[in-house]
N, C-alpha and C positions, 0 to 999 in steps of 0.2 A: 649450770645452777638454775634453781626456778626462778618465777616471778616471784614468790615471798619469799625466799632466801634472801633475794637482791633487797626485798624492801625493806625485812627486818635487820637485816647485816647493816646496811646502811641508818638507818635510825637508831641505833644500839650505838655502832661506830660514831657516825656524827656528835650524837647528843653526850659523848664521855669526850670527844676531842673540845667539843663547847666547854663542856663543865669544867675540864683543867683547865684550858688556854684562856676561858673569860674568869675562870677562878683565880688563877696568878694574877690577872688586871684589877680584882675587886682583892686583893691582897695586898697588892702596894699601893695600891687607889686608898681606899675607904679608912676613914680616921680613925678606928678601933681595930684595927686591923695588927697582928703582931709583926706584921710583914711590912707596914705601910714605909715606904720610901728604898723599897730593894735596887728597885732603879730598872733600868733596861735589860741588864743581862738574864735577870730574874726573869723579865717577860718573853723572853727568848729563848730561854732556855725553858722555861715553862710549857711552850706554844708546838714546842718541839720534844718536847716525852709526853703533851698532850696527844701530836699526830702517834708517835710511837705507842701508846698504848688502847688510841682510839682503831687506830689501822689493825695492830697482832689481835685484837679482842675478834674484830667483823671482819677480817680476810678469810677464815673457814666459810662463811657463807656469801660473801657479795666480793670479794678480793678487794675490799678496804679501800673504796675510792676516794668518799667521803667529804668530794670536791666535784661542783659542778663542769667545773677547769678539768678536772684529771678526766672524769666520763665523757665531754668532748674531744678532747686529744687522744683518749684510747680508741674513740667513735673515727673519729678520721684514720687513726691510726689503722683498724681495722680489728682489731683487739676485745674492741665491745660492739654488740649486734646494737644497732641503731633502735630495735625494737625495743631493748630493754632499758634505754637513755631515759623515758619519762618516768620508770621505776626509781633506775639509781635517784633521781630527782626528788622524785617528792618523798623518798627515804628522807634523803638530805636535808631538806628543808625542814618537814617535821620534827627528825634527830636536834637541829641547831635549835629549833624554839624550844626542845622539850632542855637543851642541851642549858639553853641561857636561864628556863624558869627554875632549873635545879639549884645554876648560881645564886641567886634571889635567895630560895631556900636557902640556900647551906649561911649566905652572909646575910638574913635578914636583920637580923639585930646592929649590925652593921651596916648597913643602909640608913634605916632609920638613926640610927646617931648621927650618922652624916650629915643625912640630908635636912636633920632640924637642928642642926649646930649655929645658933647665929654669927660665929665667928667665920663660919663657911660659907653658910648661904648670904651674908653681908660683903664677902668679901667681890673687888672689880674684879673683872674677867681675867688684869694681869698680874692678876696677885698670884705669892704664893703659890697659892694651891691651884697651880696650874693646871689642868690635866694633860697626864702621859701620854695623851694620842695627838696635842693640839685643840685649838678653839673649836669651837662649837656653837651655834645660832644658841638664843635660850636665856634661862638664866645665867645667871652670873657663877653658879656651881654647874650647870648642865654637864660640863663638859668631862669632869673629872668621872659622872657617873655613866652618860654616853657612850666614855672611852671606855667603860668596862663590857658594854654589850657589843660596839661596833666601830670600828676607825675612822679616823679622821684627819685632815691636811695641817702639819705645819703653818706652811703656807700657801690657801686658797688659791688654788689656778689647776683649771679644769684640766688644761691641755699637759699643764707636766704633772698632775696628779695623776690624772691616766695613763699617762706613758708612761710612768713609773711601775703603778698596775701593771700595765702590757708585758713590762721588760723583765718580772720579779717572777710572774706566773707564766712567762714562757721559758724562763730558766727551770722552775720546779716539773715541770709537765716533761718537757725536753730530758730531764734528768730523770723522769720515769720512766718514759717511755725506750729509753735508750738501755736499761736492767735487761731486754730479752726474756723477760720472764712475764709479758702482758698476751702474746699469743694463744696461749691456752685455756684461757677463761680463769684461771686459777688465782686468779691476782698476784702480788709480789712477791711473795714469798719471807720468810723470816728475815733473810740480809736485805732485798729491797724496803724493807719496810725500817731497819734504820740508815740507810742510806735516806732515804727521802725525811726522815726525821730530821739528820743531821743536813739536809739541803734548806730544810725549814731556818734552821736555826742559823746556817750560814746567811739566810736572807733577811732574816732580821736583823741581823747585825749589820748586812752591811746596804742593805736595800729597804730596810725598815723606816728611816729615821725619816723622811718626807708624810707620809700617807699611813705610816703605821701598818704598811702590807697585810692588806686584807689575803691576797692571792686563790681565796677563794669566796665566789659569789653571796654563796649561803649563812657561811664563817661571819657575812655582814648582816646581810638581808635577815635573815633567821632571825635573830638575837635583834636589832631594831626595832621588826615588827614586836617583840617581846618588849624592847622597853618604854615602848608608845602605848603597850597593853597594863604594861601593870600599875598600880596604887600607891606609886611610890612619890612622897611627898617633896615641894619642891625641884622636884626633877629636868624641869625646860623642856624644851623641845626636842625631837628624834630629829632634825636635819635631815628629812627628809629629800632639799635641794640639792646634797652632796652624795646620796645613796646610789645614784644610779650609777656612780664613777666603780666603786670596787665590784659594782657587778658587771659592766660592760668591759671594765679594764681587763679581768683576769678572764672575760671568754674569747677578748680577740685574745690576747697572749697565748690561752690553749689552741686556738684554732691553729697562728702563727706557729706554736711550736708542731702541731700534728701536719701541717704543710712542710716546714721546715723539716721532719722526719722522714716522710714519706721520699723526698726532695733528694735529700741527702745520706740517708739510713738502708733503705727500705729496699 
């Protein structure tokens, strides 16, 4: 496959896995919402017919990586030519911003009620209206709308946040990599591509509830940068202190599982 295959596959890919997966979080999130309070299985199951129809759309041209995590683990694994890793990449990353400013769109009018609610934006941090991801630096509403663009801890601590990372995205990568179907440039194929949906989904349920499983770098970082960009009132701060964890988390976990592969697989 070319260089623009990979780049546009992947920015088409990424940017529809954002718009569903942060679309189900501003769905149970945002207080005009018909969905508001679906709860978890909602955002899981959400996050996971997002990979499902962001992957079958961009695997004809870039084989549906979509994840910074999965282009390094296919890279060790031997599966993807190292030459075209800074492709898949900034595919990736453009796809998640163009992916989060859609979300914006589709729930503007929902945003702004939110965020000029003064029973919302007056509300403590532990009130209520908690957000679905966990706390967040900011105001006192930051969190609920953060958690729609990027995840967040439970409970704050570097070292098992990260390891949570590590151990979520070296299960998902390990589970692709392991299909046999990464050798030939072609990507997953139609059954890998809901195998790894449904591995998604398995990880939120059961690996989710610490860190809100980022498992992939961009799935954060993307969308972040987006909601530190936009005009959205009352919004706090991006927690910028907590970002580096779901990008570093889930690239040792790809490396771990493309060692782990080679190790034991290969």
């Amino acid at each position: 496959m070319s260089s623009s295959d990979i780049f546009t596959g992947e920015i088409i890919g990424t940017a529809v896995l954002i718009l569903l997966g942060g679309g189900v979080c501003a769905a149970v999130t945002l207080k005009s919402s018909k969905a508001r309070n679906a709860g978890w299985l909602a955002i899981t199951f959400g996050w996971g017919f997002a990979v499902l129809t962001g992957a079958y759309i961009s695997a004809p041209l870039s084989g549906a990586h979509l994840n910074p995590a999965v282009t390094l683990g296919l890279a060790i694994e031997g599966g993807t030519e190292w030459s075209d890793v800074p492709v898949y990449l900034a595919g990736q990353l453009l796809g998640a911003m163009i992916g989060a400013t859609l979300v914006w769109l589709a729930y503007y009018g929902q945003f702004q009620a939110h965020l000029t609610d003064p029973e919302i934006v007056g509300k403590p941090a532990d009130s209520a209206d908690k957000p679905v991801e966990g706390p967040h630096n900011g105001a006192a509403n930051a969190g609920p709308v953060l958690g729609i663009f990027s995840t967040g801890p439970e409970i704050r601590n570097a070292i098992q946040n990260l390891t949570t990372e590590i151990i979520g995205t070296a299960v998902l990568v390990l589970a692709i990599l392991t299909q046999g179907l990464n050798g030939d440039g072609k990507g997953l194929g139609v059954i890998g591509v809901l195998i790894t949906s449904l591995v998604v989904v398995g990880l939120g349920l059961s690996l989710g509830g610490p860190t809100g499983y980022a498992i992939n770098p961009f799935r954060d970082l993307g969308p972040r940068i987006v909601h530190s960009l936009l005009p959205l009132p009352n919004k706090g701060g991006s927690d910028w202190a907590y970002a580096w964890v779901p990008v570093v988390g889930p690239l040792a976990g790809a490396a771990l599982a493309g060692g782990l592969y080679n190790l034991a697989f290969a």
